[in-house]
N, C-alpha and C positions, 0 to 999 in steps of 0.2 A: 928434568928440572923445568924444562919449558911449558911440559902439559904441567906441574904443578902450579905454576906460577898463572900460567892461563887462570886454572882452575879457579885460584884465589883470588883473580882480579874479577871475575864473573860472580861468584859468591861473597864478597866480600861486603863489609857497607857501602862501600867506594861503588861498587856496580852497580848497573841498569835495571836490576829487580830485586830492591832487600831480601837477606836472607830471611826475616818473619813473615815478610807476604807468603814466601816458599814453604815456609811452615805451615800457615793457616790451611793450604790449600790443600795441603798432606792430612792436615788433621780433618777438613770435611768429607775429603775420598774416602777414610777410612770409616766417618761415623757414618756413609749414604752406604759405602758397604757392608757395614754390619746390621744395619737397621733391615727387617725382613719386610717386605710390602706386607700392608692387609691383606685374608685373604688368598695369599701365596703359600702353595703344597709347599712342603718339608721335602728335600730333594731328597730323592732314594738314592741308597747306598748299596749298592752291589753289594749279592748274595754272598760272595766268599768274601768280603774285610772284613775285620776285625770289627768295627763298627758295628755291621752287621750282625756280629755275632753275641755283640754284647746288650740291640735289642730284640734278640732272639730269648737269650736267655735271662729270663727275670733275677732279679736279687733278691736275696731274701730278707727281711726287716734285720736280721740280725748281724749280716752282712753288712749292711747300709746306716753308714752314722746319722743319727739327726743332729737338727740343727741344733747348736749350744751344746755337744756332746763332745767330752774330749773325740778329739781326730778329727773333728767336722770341720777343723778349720776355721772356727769361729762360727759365732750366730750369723746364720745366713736370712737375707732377707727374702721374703717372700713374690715371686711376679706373674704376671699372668700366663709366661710362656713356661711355668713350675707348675702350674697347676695342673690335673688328670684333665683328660681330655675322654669325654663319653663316647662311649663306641656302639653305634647305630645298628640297630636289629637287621639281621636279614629279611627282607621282603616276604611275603609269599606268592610264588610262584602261580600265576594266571593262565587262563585260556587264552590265545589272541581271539581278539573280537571279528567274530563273523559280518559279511556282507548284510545287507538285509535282505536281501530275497533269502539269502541260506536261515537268516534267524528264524524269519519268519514259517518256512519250512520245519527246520528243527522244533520250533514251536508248535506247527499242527498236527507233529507227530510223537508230541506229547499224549499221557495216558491222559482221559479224560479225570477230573478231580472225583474224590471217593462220592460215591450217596448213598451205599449199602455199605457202612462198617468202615473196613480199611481195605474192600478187595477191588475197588474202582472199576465195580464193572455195572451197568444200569438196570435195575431189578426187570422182571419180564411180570407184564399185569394178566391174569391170568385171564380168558377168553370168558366170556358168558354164554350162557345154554342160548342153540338155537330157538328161534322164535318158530310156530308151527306154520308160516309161511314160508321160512327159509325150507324148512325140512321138509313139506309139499316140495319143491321144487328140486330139491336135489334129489330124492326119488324119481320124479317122473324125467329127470335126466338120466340117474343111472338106468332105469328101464327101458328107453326108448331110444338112447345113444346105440347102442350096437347094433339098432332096427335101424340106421340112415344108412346110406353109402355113398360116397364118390365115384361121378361116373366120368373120363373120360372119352372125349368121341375122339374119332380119327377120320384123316384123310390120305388117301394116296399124292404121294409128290416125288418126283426126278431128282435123283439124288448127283445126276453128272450132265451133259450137258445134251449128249445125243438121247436121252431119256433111257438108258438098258437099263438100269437099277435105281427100280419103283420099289419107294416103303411107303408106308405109312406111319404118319407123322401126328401128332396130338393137335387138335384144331380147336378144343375148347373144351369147358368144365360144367357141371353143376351138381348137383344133390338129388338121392333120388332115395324111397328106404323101401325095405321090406314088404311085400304084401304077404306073402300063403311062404309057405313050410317047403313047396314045390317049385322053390326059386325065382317068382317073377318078382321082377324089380319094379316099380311106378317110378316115374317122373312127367316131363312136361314136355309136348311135344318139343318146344324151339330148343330145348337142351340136346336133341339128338337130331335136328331139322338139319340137311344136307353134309349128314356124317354116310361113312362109308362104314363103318366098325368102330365099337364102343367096348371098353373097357370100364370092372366094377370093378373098387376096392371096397373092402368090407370094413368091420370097425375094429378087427383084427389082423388090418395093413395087408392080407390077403387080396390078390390083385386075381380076378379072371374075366374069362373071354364069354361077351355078353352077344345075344342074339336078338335081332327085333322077333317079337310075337307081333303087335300090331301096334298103330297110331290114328290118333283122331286128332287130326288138324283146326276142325272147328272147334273142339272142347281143349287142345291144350295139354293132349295129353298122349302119354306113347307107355307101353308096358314092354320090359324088355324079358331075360331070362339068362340063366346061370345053370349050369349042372357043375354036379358034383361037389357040389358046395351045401350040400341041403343040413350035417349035421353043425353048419357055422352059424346057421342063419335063426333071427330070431325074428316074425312077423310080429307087427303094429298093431296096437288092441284097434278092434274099429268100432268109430263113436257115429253120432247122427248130426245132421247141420239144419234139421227142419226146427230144433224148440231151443237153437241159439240167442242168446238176448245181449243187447246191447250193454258194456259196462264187463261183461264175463272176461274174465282170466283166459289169455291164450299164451302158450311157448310154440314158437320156431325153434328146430333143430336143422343146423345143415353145413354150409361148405362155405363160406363167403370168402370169396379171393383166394379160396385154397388154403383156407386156415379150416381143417377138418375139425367136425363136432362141436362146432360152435352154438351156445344156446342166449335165445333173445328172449324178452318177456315184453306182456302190453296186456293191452285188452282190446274186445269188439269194439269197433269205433262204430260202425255202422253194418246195415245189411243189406241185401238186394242192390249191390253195386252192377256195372256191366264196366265191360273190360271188351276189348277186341283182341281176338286171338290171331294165332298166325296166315290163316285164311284169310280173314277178313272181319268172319262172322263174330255179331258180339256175344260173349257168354254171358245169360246173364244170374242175377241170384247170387252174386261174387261177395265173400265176407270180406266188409275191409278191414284192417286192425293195422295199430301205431308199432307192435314188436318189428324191428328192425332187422330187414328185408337187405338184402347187397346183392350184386351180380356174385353167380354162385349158391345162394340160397333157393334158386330155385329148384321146382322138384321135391325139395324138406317137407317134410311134415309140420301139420299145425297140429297142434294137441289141447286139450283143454284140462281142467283143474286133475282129471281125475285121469289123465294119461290118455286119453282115447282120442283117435284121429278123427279131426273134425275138418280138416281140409290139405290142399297142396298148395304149397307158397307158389305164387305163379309171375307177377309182374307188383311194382312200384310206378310211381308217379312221381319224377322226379325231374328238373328242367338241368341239373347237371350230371346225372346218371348214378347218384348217389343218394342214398336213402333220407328222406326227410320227414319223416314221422307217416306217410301215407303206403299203405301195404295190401295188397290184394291175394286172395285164396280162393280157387275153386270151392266150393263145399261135398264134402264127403256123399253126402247123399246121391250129387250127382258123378262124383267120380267112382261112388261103387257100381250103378248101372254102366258106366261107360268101360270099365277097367274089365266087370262081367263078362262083356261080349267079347270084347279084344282076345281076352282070354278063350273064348268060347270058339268064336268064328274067326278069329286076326282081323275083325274088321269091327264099327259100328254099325248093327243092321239097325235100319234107319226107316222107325214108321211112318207110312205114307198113306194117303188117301188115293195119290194118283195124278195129281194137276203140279203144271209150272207154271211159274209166277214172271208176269212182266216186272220189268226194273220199276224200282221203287221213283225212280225217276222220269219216268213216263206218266204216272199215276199224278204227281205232283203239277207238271205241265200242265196235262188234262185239268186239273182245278180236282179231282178226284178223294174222295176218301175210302180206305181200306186197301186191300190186294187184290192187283186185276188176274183175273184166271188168262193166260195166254195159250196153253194148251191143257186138253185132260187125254191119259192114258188110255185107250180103247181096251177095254172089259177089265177098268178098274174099277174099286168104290164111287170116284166120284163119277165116272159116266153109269155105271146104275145108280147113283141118285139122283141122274139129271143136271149134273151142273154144267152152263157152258160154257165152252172157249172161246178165245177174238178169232175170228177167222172172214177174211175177203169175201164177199158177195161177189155176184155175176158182172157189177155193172162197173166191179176195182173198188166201191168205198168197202171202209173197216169198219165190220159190225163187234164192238165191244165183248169182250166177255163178261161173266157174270165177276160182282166186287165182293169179297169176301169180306166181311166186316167184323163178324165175331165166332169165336171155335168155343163151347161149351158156355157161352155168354159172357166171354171175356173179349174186349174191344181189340180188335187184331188194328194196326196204326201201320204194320209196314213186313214184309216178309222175314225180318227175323223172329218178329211178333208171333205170326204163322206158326213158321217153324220150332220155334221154342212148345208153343203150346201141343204143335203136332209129335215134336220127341219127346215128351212128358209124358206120352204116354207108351205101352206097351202095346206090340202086336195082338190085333185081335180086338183090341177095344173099339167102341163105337164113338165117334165124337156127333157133335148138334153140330153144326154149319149154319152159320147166318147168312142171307145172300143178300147183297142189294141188287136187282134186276130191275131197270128200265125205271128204276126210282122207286118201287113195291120193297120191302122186304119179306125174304120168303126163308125159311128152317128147312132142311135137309140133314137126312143123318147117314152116315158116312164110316164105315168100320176100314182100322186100319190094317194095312198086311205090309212084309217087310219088302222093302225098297231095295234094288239093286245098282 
């Protein structure tokens, strides 16, 4: 009775908080609770209640009263949370997007876009007929390719440390081709100059063991040899270098840096060059030409329009050791007399009249012009023609010898001079001799015989 009584005095009018404030305040909890926020999901209702199962399963119109139909309960009014609510398409499912390094990858390894039809592949233009220079030139490559060969030299070297096992070892390369049917190989002397054994490969990678026949130092030039190799070998057509003319078509064939059977093109730049060879002596009568010359090419053939050997690549002019448009070549003419003998005798026999020549630098001092005679041969040509040498008087001065001035009335200027004009020719021939003696000029003639 006393909780009631409490109760009634707390809730009453008479109490500290009317009972219609207590109303009011019942009545806005109830309208903040049912009012739904904007915006605010519809709370899910676990899969097994009833609930659940009755937005599971749809009703069917016939089922379901409308509104103003008997059972409906009366005309219901319409509100915005009655209304259907549209239900959002599924997406379609995307690639995740790549990096861009990866895209742009994936991108260039896209097919290029169609230009023939739909097969996206780039038409091939078809080739035009060679022109008759092209097809000159590729002829006189395939004929005269299998005529080069790669030679290397060798040298002996200590393979440990007390020297007992000596090989020999590859000490350097160049290009050398064909001459005869009987296996000799030409190249240039400095290609085989302080070799112990030289090695040929042919243009059918055939590798054999090469023999010196002979070398000539002053001209540049060394013939080697090969047996057993005679049905491999195919010799070089041979051509002449005396009616050479300036502007004419040349090809180099040969070995440059070890790149086998390589071919260059140019033309005669010029004629009558000098060059010095490995002696000393200058060669002269040298073809120059701009076809493209490399360490290694030497020894190659030079060939002209019509295949035929017109010289041997011999030296370049070059201030980095690399080819720059100037290219030098013995001429055939003189490599067939000299290759000749090699073959003949292993030597150059070497026409002479019989006299040696003071240095050209004595001559110069003196104020002098021509070549002084310093000694002549006893019962050679030139002492039966009388010519004479420098030789000491009784009383110690030097009595001069006679100055040799011109050989067949060509102006002799210094002992290469001489001797150019004296090897041009062949044993047996007779030259004219110009003398300057005592400031007279005086003609003697002079046959030559071979030199030892």
């Amino acid at each position: 009775m006393s909780w009631t009584r409490n109760s009634q005095r707390l809730i009453g009018t008479t109490g500290r908080f009317p009972a219609a404030w207590i109303a009011m305040i019942l009545i806005a909890l109830t309208a903040c609770g049912c009012r739904k926020p904007a915006g605010e999901e519809t709370a899910v209702t676990p899969p097994n209640s009833a609930a659940a199962d009755e937005k599971e399963t749809p009703k069917s119109p016939a089922s379901t009263p409308e509104a103003g139909e008997p059972g409906s309960g009366g005309e219901k009014k319409a509100s915005p949370q009655d209304e259907p609510k549209s239900v959002a398409e599924p997406k379609p499912k995307t690639r995740p997007r790549l990096a861009p390094a990866k895209e742009q990858a994936a991108e260039r390894r896209k097919p290029p876009p169609a230009t023939d039809g739909e097969s996206g592949l780039r038409p091939i233009t078809p080739r035009a007929n060679l022109d008759e220079e092209e097809k000159t030139t590729i002829a006189i490559f395939r004929r005269n390719s299998p005529s080069v060969v790669h030679i290397t030299t060798l040298v002996s070297a200590a393979m440990d440390f007390f020297g007992m096992d000596v090989q020999q070892v590859p000490e350097g390369a160049g290009s050398g081709f064909v001459w005869d049917a009987e296996g000799h190989i030409v190249t240039n002397f400095h290609v085989i100059q302080g070799a112990e054994a030289a090695q040929v490969t042919l243009a059918d990678r055939s590798t054999w063991k090469a023999r010196l026949v002979g070398a000539y130092a002053d001209g540049d030039l060394a013939v080697l040899a090969i047996d057993g190799a005679k049905d491999r070998l195919q010799p070089v057509l041979l051509g002449t270098s005396h009616d050479l003319q300036v502007g004419q078509k040349v090809f180099a064939i040969g070995n440059p840096f070890g790149l086998d059977h390589s071919l260059t093109t140019g033309i005669v730049s010029a004629l009558g060059r000098q060059v010095s060879s490995a002696s000393g002596r200058r060669i002269k009568g040298v073809i120059q030409i701009d076809a493209a010359i490399n360490p290694g090419n030497s020894g190659g053939p030079l060939l002209d329009s019509s295949g035929r050997l017109i010289g041997v690549n011999s030296a370049i002019v070059s201030p980095s050791g690399a080819f720059v448009g100037v290219g030098f070549a013995i001429p055939v003419d003189k490599v067939y007399r000299i290759v000749t003998e090699l073959i003949q005798h292993g030597k150059v026999i070497q026409p002479t009249i019989g006299v040696e020549l003071a240095p050209d630098q004595w001559v110069e001092r003196l104020g002098l012009k021509g070549v002084l005679v310093l000694d002549v041969v006893p019962g050679s040509p030139a002492a039966k023609a009388g010519i004479r040498p420098t030789r000491r008087l009784v009383n110690g001065r030097i009595a001069l010898g006679d100055l040799i001035v011109a050989v067949d009335h060509t102006e002799v200027a210094s002992s290469d001079d001489f001797l150019d004009l004296q090897q041009s020719h062949r044993v047996g021939d007779t030259l004219t001799v110009t003398l300057d003696r005592d400031g007279k000029r005086e003609e003697v003639q002079a046959a030559l015989v071979a030199g030892h």
